[in-house]
C-alpha positions, 0 to 999 in steps of 0.5 A: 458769405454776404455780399458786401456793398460796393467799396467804391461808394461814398457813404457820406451822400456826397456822391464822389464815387470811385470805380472799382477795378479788379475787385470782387465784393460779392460772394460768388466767384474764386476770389473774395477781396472785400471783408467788414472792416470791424469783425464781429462775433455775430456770425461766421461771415462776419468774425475775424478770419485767421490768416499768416502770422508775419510774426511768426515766421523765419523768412518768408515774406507776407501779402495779399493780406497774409494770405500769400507766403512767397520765398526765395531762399534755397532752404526750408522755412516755415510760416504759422497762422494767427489761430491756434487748435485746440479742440474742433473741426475745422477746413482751410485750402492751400495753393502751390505756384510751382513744383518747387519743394513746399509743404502744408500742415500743423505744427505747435509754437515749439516748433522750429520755423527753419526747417519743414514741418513734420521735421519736429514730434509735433508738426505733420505735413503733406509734401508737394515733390514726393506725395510722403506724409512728414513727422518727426523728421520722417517721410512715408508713403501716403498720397499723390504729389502736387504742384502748380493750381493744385488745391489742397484741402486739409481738415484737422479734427483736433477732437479726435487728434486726425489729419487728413488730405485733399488733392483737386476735392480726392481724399489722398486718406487719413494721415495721422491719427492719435496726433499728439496733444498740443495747440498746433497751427495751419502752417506753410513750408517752402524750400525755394530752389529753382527761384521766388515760390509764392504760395496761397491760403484760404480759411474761409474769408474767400469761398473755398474751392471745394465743399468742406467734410461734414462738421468742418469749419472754416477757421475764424473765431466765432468758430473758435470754441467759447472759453470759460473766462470772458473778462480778465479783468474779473479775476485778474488786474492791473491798476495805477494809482497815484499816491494821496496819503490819505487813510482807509483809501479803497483801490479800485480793481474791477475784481477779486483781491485776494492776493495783492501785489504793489510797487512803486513806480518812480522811486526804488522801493520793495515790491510788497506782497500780500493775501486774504490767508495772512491778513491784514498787514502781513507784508512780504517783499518778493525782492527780500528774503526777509520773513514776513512782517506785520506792518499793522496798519500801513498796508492792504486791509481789506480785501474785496470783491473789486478792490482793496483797501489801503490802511492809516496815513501814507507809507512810500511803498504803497500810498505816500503823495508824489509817488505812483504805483502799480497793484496787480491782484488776483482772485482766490476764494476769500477765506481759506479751507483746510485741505487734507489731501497732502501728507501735510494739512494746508489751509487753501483759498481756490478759485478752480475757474482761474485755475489759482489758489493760495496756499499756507502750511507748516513744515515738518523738515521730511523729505516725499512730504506734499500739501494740498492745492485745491484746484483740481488740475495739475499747476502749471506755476508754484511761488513759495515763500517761508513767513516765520523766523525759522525761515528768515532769509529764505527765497522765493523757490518757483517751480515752473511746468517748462524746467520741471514736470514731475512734481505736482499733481491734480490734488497735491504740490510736492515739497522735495525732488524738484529737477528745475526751480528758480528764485522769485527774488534772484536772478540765477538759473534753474537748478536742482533742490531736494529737501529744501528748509525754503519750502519745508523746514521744521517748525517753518511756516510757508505760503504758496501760491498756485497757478493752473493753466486756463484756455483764453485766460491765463498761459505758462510756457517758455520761449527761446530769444533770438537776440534780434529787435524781431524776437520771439513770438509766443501765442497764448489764446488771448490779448496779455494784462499782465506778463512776467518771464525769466531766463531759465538756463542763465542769469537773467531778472523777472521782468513784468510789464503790463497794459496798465502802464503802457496802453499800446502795442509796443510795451515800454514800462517794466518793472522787476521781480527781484528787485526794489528798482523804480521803473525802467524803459525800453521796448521790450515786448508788443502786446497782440491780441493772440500772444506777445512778441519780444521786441528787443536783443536782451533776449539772446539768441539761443537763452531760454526764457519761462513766462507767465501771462493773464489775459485782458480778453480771449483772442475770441473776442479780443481785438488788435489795438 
């Protein structure tokens, strides 16, 4: 830790002083109540620290800056941290009150915030009444208990998957090892029984009690490791634009176009998809099942590098004056290769750094048949589509990794024994398909475009709504451009907002997928630099939902808006 100047001084010269009392603004000491107002990456005394996630919790009341979780209810409840752990070392130090039940640990997000941690396959706790280690659901032996002005110590190597505990600076021993893969988090549990149980965290951003194990750090993001993709905005954006009419008229991206996405927001229109493999002009409509059409020079022309290039005159979806609009692009690798590592032989435009390609093929109507991607890892997301006339009114097949998990692989996208898919341009929920004519039919032309999970960049996942204004959480490793979700295990739309539209937290625009609708509003999602949360009670209680999200910056070196 630095010191910090006195909080009392008035930096203006003027000196109208105040006096400090109870303050501790230099390191030394068992408290730490002063932290730089704007954190920074330049070192780990300065970054921003983790701490509690008030949006991540059942019932359990934040303060001292979400570094205290206090509870009176008679029953288990859970709070995460804002820092999820994928890879390191890093060491945190928890305080019980009282000997009233508690608990510390990891969990995942899939976890369930009303009951204890470790009552879930990936969530491992150390309980405070009877000294067990937790997971699963079950106790075992392990260390001592601990109660009150007890200072826990937990060090989680997430490189080598082992957790284990301090009480008072004594290991009690490793607790679990061969812990399963995931993003899990510092978490708290109390069951407050005999009255209110307030309970402390420390990370780092007060000097910890004890010296942390060797290689450990404390958990702030300058600790955090350095994802691959700084700047989202390079490989995937989100731009406005009024439309003028005019011809030839360069849109502006910030990044690659290599496949480009238009509506029209104050008027209904169809969504209008295009990519660098169709060309110029060849225009499908994500809310049709209409096959592909050649629109010639109306539509995107050229596709850049940082922008793309709109063709002859005005059109209502794309260009006419008076309307607004919306393109999301992403990067691909320009013009396509042929990709021969399928049973069918595709032609593939891949950007393996943002886990995203674009795939066309010709189908031969044979069931176990498969086609090439060109990413390297396993898709996280698949959206096919038939162009030709033998594929007219054809929809939208997407395969999404949380409604089934045993059809693609590291080099190939499986054609047929899909357990769970919907449709791009309906609103029905996942079912089952085998041999599907929409995706592999003779003589059937097809595209696919392909989405690989990428750390700090892009997250596919699901969560389940609680039919509440105070929804789901969902922690995606970055601040979100651009959200898309849908129901899975019910009726429900595609809906997608983004920070183009709506420039603060709370995101009011959407747009649908599978429909020409203009834009609507209602507070539905609250964009955060670590994830989004659901802001409204369209998100029933119980209903599963999938999404998709790109990122403006890494939660490394995003900031809270």
């Amino acid at each position: 830790m630095t010191t910090i100047i006195n909080p009392g001084l008035d930096g203006s010269g003027n000196g109208n002083n105040w006096t400090t009392n109870n303050i501790n603004y230099a390191s030394p000491g068992s408290t730490y109540d002063v932290m730089t107002d704007v954190p920074t990456n330049t070192n780990s005394n300065t970054a921003n620290y983790c701490v509690l996630n008030p949006l991540d919790t059942s019932v359990l009341a934040m303060s001292n800056g979400n570094l205290q979780a206090s509870s009176s209810t008679a029953s288990w409840n859970t709070t995460r941290a804002t820092v999820g752990i994928t890879s390191g070392k890093f060491y945190w130090e928890y305080q019980t009150s009282s000997n009233n039940s508690a608990m510390v640990g990891i969990e995942t997000q899939s976890a369930s915030l009303t009951t204890y941690i470790g009552n879930n396959a990936t969530g491992y706790a150390y309980n405070a009444n009877d000294g067990q280690k937790y997971n699963n659901g079950s106790g075992a032996a392990y260390g001592a208990t601990y109660g009150n002005g007890d200072i826990i110590g937990v060090a989680f190597d997430a490189d080598n998957r082992t957790l284990t505990f301090y009480k008072n600076n004594t290991s009690q021993g490793t607790a679990f090892s061969s812990i399963l893969a995931g993003t899990y988090f510092p978490s708290v549990s109390i069951n407050a029984s005999a009255g209110t149980v307030t309970n402390n965290i420390n990370f780092g951003q007060q000097p910890f009690s004890y010296t942390p194990p060797t290689g450990f750090l404390p958990l702030n993001t300058y600790n955090l490791p350095t994802p691959t993709i700084l700047a989202g905005i390079e490989y995937m954006g989100a731009t406005i634009y009024d439309g003028n009419s005019t011809s030839n008229r360069v849109i502006t991206t910030g990044g690659g176009s290599d496949f480009v996405w238009i509506k029209r927001r104050n008027s209904s229109t169809n969504n209008i998809l295009f990519d660098v493999l169709r060309g110029a002009g060849a225009t499908l409509y994500s809310n049709l099942t209409n096959a592909e059409v050649a629109n010639g020079s109306y539509y995107v022309q050229v596709f850049g590098n940082t922008s793309f290039t709109l063709g002859t005159g005005g059109d209502a979806a794309d260009n006419i004056t008076g309307g607004t609009y919306v393109a999301w692009n992403w990067k691909a690798n320009g013009v396509g290769v042929s990709n021969t590592q399928g049973t069918i032989t595709s032609t593939v435009s891949a950007n393996t750094t943002a886990g995203f390609s674009i795939v066309t093929y010709s189908g031969n109507g044979t069931s176990g048949e498969t086609v090439g991607h060109g990413l390297g890892v396993t898709p996280s997301m698949v959206i096919f589509k038939g162009r030709n006339a033998s594929t007219a009114s054809s929809n939208w097949l997407t395969w999404h990794r949380s409604i089934s998990q045993a059809v693609q692989t590291s080099t190939t996208i499986g054609l047929t024994g899909f357990t769970g898919a919907v449709y791009l341009n309906l609103t029905n929920a996942s079912s089952t398909y085998g041999l599907d004519p929409q995706i592999n039919g003779s003589g059937g032309t097809y595209v696919a475009y392909c989405f690989a999970q990428v750390a700090g960049y892009s997250a596919f996942g699901s969560f389940t709504g609680n039919g509440s204004s105070d929804n789901a959480f969902i922690y995606t490793g970055f601040r979100p451009r651009f959200i898309m979700w849908k129901r899975s295990d019910g009726v429900n739309a595609w809906g997608m907002v983004d920070t183009a539209r709506a420039t603060g937290n709370v995101v009011g625009p959407y747009l649908l997928a599978n429909a020409s609708d203009a834009e609507g509003t209602a507070d539905l999602t609250d964009i955060l630099s670590n994830g989004f949360k659901m802001r409204n009670g369209a998100f029933g209680s119980g209903e599963t939902y999938i999404y998709m999200a790109f990122a403006e910056n890494p939660f490394k070196i995003s900031r809270a808006r």
